[in-house]
C-alpha positions in Angstrom: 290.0 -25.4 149.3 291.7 -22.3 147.8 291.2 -19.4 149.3 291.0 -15.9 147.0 290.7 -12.4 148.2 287.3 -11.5 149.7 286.9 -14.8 151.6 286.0 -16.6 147.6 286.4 -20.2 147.2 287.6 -21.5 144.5 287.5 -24.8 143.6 287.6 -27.8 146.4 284.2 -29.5 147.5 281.3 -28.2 148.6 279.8 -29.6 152.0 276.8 -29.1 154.0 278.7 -26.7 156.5 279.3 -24.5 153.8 276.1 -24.8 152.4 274.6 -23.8 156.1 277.1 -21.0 156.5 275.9 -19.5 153.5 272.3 -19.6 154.3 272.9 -18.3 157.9 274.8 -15.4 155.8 272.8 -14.8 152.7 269.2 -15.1 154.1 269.6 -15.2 158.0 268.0 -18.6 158.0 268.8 -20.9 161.5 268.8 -24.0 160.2 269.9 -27.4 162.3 273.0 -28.4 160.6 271.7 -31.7 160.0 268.5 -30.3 158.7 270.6 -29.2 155.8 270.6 -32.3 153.9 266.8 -32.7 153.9 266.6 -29.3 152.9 268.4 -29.9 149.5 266.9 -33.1 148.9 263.3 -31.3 149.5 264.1 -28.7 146.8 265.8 -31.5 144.3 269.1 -31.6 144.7 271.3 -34.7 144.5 274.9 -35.4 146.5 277.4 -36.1 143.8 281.0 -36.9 144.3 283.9 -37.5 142.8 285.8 -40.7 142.2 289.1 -40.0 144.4 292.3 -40.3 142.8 295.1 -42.9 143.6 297.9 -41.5 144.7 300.9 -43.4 142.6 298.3 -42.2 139.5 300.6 -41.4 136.5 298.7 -38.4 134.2 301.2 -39.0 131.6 300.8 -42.4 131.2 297.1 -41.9 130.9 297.4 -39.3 128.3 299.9 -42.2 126.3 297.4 -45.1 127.0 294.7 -42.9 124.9 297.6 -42.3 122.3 296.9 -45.8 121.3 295.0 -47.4 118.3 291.9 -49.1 118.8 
């Protein structure tokens, strides 16, 4: 992850240490690391992730492939 002036991250993935960290930080919660996870499933929340990207993956040659005609 980037890091920004005043400890801000910016962009990257979010993972359940973070997500601890913060609630040790913001509300002084001592949570069980692994506790975490059923915690954000209780309230709702979903783990999402993103489709990784190959690494020999060409951007232009996706942005030509749209260029052409159906």
């Amino acid at each position: 992850m980037e890091q920004r002036a005043g400890n801000t991250q910016v962009g990257g993935r979010l993972t359940g240490a973070d997500i601890h960290r913060y609630i040790q930080s913001e509300f002084g919660g001592n949570y069980h690391p692994d506790f975490i996870y059923y915690l954000l499933n209780h309230m709702g929340f979903s783990w999402i992730t993103s489709r990784s990207k190959h690494p020999k993956q060409s951007i232009d040659a996706q942005e030509a492939f749209k260029q052409i005609p159906n």
